[in-house]
Each structure stands twice: as structure tokens, then as C-alpha cells.
N, C-alpha and C positions, 0 to 999 in steps of 0.2 A: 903527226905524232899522236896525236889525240886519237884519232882512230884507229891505229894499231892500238892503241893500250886499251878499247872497247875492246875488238876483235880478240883478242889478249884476253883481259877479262872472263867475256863470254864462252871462250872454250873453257876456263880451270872453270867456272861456274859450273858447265855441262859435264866437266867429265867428272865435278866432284857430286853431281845429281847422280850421274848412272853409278858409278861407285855406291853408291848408298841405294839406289834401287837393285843392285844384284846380290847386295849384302843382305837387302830384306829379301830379295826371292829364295835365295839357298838357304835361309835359315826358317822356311816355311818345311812343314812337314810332308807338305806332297811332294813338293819339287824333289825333297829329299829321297824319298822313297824309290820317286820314280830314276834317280839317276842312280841309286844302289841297284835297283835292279836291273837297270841299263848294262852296270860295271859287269854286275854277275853274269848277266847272259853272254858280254863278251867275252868272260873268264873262263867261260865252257861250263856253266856247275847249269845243272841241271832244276826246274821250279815245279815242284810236288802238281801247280793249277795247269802248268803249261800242259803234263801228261794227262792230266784227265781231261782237256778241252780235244785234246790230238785225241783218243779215244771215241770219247763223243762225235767229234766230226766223222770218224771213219766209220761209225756206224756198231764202236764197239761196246761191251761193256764197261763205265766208270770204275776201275778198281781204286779203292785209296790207298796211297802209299803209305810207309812207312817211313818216320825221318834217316832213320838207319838204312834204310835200301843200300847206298851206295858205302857204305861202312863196312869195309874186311875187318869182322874180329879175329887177333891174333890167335895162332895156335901153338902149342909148344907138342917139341915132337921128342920120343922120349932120349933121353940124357939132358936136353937142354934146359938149361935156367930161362926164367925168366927176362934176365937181363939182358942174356944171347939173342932172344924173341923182341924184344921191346929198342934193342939197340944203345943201351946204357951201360953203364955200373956203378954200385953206388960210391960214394965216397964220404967216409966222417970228415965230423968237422969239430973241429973246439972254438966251444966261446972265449974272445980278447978279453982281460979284465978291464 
């Protein structure tokens, strides 16, 4: 009995060690970094460095992009509102007393 309740012991000991060692890793600022960026490149979005390193390799000219590159700005065509464009409309409101 004595030696199940070490055994015992010794695991909640160990699992409350790693608990707290993963709690300080993710709350470091690299770790963090590098798993947003992990997320993003799975999410398909595209990384302003990733294009100019693919360039460079190919032997191209470095262009720098623009944060807007992949940004359609809306256009309104004529008769339409704005709100037809943007997919809303507005709605008032009154203040409760």
C-alpha cells in the first residue's frame, strides 16, 4: 500500500511540474509568435517576408509589399448606396431612461 501511494504521489507531482512548465513556455513571447504564425500559415493568409525570401531565391527582384495587397476596396456602381455595397443598413436607436 505504501508504495502505490509513492507511485501515486510521484505522478500528480510530475504532472503538476509539466502543467506549470507548459504554462511558462506559452506564455513566453517566442513560443507565442511562432505558433500565431504556425496558425496563420495554416489558415492560408499569406507573410509580406515569406514573398520577398521566394523572390530572392528565384533569383528575382525583392519588391515590398503593401499591407493592403490583398484588400478589395469596395466600389459602388451607380444607383447603389452605400449600404447595398458594404452589405448593411442602418438602424436608429433610442436611449432607455
Amino acid at each position: 500500500m505504501e508504495k502505490f501511494l509513492s507511485t501515486l504521489f510521484t505522478i500528480l507531482i510530475v504532472l503538476f511540474a509539466l502543467k506549470w512548465v507548459v504554462k511558462l513556455l506559452l506564455a513566453s513571447p517566442w513560443v507565442q509568435k511562432f505558433l500565431i504564425k504556425r496558425l496563420m500559415k495554416m489558415a492560408g493568409f499569406r507573410m509580406p517576408q515569406e514573398e520577398e525570401t521566394r523572390q530572392t531565391e528565384r533569383g528575382g527582384k525583392s519588391k515590398r509589399t503593401k499591407p493592403t495587397d490583398d484588400y478589395m476596396k469596395p466600389t459602388r456602381r451607380e444607383g447603389q448606396t452605400w449600404s447595398d455595397v458594404l452589405g448593411g443598413e442602418y438602424i436608429g436607436y433610442e436611449e432607455l431612461p
